[in-house]
MDAnalysis code that builds the backbone (N, CA, C; Angstrom):
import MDAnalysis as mda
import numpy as np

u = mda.Universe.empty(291, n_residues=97, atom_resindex=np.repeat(np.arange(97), 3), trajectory=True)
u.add_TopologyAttr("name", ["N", "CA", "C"] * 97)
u.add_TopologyAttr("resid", np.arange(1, 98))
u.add_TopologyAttr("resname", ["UNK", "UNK", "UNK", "UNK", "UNK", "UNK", "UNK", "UNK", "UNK", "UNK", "UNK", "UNK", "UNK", "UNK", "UNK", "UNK", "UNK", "UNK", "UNK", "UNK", "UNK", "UNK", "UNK", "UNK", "UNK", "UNK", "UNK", "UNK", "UNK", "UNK", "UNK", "UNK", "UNK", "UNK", "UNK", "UNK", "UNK", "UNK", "UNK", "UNK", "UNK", "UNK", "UNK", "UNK", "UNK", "UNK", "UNK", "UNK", "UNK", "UNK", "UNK", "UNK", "UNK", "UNK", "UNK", "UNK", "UNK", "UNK", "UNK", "UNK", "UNK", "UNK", "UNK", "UNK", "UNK", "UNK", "UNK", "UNK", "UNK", "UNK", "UNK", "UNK", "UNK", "UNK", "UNK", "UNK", "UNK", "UNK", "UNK", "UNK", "UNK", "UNK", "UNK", "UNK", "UNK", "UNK", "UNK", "UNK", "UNK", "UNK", "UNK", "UNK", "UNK", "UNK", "UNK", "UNK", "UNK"])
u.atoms.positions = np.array([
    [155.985, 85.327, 72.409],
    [156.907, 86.207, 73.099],
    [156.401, 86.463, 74.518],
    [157.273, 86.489, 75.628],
    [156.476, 87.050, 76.919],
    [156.671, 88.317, 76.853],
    [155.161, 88.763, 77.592],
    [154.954, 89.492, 77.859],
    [154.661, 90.377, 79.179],
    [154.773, 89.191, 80.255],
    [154.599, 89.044, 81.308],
    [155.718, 88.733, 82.526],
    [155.994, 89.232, 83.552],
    [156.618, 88.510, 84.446],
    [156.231, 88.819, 85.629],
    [157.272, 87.894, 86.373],
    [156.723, 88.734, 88.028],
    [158.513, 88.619, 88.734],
    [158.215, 89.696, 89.393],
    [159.833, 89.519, 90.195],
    [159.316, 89.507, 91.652],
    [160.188, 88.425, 92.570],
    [159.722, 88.201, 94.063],
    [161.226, 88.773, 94.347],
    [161.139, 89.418, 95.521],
    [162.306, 89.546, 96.155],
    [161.849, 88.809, 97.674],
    [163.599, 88.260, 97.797],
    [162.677, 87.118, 99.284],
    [164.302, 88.006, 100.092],
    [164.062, 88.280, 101.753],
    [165.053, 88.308, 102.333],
    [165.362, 87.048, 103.432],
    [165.930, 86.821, 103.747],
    [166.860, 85.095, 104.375],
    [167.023, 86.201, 105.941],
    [166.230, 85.430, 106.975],
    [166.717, 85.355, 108.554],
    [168.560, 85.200, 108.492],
    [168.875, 86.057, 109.260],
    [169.866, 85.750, 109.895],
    [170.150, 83.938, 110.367],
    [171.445, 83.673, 109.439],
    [171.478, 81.984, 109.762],
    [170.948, 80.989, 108.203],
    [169.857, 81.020, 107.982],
    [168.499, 80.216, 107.166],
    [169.647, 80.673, 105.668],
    [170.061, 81.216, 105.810],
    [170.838, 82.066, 104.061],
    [170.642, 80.567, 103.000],
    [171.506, 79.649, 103.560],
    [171.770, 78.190, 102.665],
    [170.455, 77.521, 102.733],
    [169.497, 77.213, 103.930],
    [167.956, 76.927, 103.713],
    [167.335, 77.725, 102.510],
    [167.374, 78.749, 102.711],
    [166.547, 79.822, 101.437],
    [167.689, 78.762, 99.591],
    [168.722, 79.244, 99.972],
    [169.389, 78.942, 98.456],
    [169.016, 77.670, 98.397],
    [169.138, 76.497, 99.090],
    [168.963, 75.195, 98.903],
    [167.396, 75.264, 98.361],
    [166.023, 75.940, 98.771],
    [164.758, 76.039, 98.424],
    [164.547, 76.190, 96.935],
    [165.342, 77.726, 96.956],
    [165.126, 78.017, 95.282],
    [165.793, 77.315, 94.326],
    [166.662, 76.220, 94.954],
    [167.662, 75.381, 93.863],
    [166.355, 74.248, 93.628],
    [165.478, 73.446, 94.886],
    [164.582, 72.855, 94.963],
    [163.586, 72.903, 93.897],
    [163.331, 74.113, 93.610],
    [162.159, 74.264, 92.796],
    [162.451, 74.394, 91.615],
    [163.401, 74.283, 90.959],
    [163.476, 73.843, 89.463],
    [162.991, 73.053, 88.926],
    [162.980, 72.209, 89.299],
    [161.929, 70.596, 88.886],
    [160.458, 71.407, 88.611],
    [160.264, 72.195, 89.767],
    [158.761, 72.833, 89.626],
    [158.701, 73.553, 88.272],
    [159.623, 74.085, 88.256],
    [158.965, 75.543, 87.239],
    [159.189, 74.800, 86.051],
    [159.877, 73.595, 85.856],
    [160.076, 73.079, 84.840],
    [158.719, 72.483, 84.100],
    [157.819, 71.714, 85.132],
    [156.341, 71.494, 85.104],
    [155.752, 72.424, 84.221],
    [155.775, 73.719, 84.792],
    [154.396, 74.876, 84.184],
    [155.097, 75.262, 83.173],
    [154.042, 74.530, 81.965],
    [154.386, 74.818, 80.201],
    [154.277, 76.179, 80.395],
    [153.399, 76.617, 80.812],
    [153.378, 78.394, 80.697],
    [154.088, 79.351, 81.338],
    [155.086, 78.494, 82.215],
    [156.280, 79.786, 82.412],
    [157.284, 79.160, 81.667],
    [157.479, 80.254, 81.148],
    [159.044, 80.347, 79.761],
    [160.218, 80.085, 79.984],
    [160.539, 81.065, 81.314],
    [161.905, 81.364, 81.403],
    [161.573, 81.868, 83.008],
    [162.610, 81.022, 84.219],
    [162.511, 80.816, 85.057],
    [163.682, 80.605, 86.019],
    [164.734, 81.875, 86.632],
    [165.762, 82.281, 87.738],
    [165.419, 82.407, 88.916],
    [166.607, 81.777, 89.301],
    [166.014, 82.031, 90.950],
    [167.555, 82.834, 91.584],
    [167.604, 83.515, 91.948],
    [168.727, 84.778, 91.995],
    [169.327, 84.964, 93.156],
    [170.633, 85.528, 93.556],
    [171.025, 86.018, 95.092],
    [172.057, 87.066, 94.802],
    [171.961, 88.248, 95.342],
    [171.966, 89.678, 95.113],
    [173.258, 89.495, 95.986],
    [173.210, 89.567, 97.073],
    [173.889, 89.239, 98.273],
    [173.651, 88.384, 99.583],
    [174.759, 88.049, 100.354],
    [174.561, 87.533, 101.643],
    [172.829, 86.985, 101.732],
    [171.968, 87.625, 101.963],
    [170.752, 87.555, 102.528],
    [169.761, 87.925, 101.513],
    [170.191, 87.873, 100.097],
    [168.956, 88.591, 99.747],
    [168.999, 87.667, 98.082],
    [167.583, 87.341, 97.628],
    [167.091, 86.345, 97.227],
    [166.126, 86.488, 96.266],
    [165.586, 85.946, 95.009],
    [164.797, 86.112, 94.606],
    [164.693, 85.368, 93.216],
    [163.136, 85.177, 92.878],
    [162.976, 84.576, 91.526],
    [162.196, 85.652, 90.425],
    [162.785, 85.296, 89.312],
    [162.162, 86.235, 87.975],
    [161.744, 85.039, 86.794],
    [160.803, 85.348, 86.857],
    [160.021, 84.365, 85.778],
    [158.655, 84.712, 85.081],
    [158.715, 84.464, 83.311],
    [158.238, 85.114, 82.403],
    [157.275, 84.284, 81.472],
    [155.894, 84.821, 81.141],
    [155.006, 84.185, 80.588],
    [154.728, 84.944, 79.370],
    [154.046, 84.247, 79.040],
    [153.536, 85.051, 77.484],
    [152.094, 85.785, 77.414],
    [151.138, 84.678, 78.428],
    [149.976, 85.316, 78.878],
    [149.688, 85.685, 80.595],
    [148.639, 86.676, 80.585],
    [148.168, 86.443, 81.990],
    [147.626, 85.717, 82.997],
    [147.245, 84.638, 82.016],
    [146.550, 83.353, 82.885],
    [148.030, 82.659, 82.847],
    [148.808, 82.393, 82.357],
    [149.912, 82.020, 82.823],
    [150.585, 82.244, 83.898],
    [150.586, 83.520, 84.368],
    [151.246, 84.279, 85.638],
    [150.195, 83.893, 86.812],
    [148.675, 83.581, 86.001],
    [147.950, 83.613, 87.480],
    [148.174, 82.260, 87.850],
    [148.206, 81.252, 86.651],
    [149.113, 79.934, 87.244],
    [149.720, 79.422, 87.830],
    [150.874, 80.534, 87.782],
    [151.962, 80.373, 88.673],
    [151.856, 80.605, 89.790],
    [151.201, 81.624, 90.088],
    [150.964, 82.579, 91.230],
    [150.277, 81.357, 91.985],
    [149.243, 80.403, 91.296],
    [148.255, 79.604, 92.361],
    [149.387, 78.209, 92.263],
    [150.136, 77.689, 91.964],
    [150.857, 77.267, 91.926],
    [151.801, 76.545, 92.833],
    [152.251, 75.047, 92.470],
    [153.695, 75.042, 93.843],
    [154.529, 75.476, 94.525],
    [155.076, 76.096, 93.547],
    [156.537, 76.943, 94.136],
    [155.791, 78.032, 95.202],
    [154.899, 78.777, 94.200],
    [154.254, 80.237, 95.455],
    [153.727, 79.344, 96.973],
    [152.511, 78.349, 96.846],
    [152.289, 77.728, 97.963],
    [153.485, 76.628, 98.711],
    [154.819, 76.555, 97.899],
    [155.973, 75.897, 99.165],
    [156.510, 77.138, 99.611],
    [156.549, 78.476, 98.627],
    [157.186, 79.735, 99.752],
    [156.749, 80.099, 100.744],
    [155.326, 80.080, 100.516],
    [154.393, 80.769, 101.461],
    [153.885, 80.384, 103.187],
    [154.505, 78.513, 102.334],
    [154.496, 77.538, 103.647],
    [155.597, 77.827, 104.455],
    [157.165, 77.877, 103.509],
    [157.875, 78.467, 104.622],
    [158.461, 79.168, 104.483],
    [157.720, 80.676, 104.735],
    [158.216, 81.924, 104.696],
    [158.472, 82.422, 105.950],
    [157.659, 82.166, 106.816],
    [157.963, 82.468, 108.331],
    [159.112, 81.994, 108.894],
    [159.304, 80.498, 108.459],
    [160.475, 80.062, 109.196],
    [161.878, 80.728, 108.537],
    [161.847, 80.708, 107.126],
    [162.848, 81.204, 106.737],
    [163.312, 82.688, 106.373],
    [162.194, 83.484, 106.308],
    [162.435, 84.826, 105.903],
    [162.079, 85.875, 106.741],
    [163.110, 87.174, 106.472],
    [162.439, 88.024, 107.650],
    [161.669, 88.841, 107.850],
    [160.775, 88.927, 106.091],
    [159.864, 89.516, 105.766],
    [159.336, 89.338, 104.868],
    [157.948, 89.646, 104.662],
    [156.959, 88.919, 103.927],
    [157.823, 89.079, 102.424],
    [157.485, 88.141, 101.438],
    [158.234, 88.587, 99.771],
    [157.657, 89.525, 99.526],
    [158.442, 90.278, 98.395],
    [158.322, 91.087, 97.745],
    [157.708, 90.958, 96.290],
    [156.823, 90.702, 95.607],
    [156.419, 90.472, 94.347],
    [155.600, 91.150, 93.561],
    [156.240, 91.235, 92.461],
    [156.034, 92.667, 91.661],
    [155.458, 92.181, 90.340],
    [154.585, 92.460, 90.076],
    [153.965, 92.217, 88.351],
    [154.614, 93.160, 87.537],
    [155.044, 92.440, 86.403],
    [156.355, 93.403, 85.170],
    [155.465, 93.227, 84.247],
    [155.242, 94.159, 83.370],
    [155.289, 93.812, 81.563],
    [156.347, 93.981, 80.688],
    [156.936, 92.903, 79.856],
    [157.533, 93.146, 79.357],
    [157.383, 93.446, 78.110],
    [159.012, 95.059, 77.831],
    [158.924, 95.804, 76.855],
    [159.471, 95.322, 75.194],
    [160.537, 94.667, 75.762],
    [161.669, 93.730, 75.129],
    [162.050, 92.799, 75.288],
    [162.489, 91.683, 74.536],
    [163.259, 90.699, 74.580],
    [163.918, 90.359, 73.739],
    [165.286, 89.451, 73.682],
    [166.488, 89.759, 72.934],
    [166.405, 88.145, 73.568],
])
């Protein structure tokens, strides 16, 4: 069962909106790779605003991720595309259904 997640919130520069969505569509192939993430969205709230939620069972799983592709292709281009650093939040989870 996970027990674990992390939620990033990413915001998109004025313009970059379809760069950012085209990225997180990109990295599916990735998350598909890491046996140890479970369950793996990549989200858009509105216009400009962005983000992935994805769930492990352990903590070395999350730190996986964290050292990981997807985190080091955001991180590469976060400047160009975003207008502020992500947002990423460590969850435990209570439930799952």
């Amino acid at each position: 069962m996970e027990k674990y997640a992390l939620l990033a919130r990413l915001e998109a520069k004025p313009g970059k909106e379809l760069e950012v969505s085209n990225f997180l569509k990109s990295a599916l192939p990735l998350a598909i790779e890491e046996l140890e993430t479970i369950k793996w969205y990549a989200w858009q709230i509105n216009e400009s605003t962005f983000g992935i939620f994805d769930s492990f069972e352990t903590e070395e799983g999350r730190k996986a991720h964290l050292a990981g592709k997807i985190a080091a292709a955001l991180m590469e281009h976060a400047g160009e595309l975003l207008s502020k650093d992500p947002i990423i939040e460590f969850l435990d989870i209570l439930a799952v259904k």
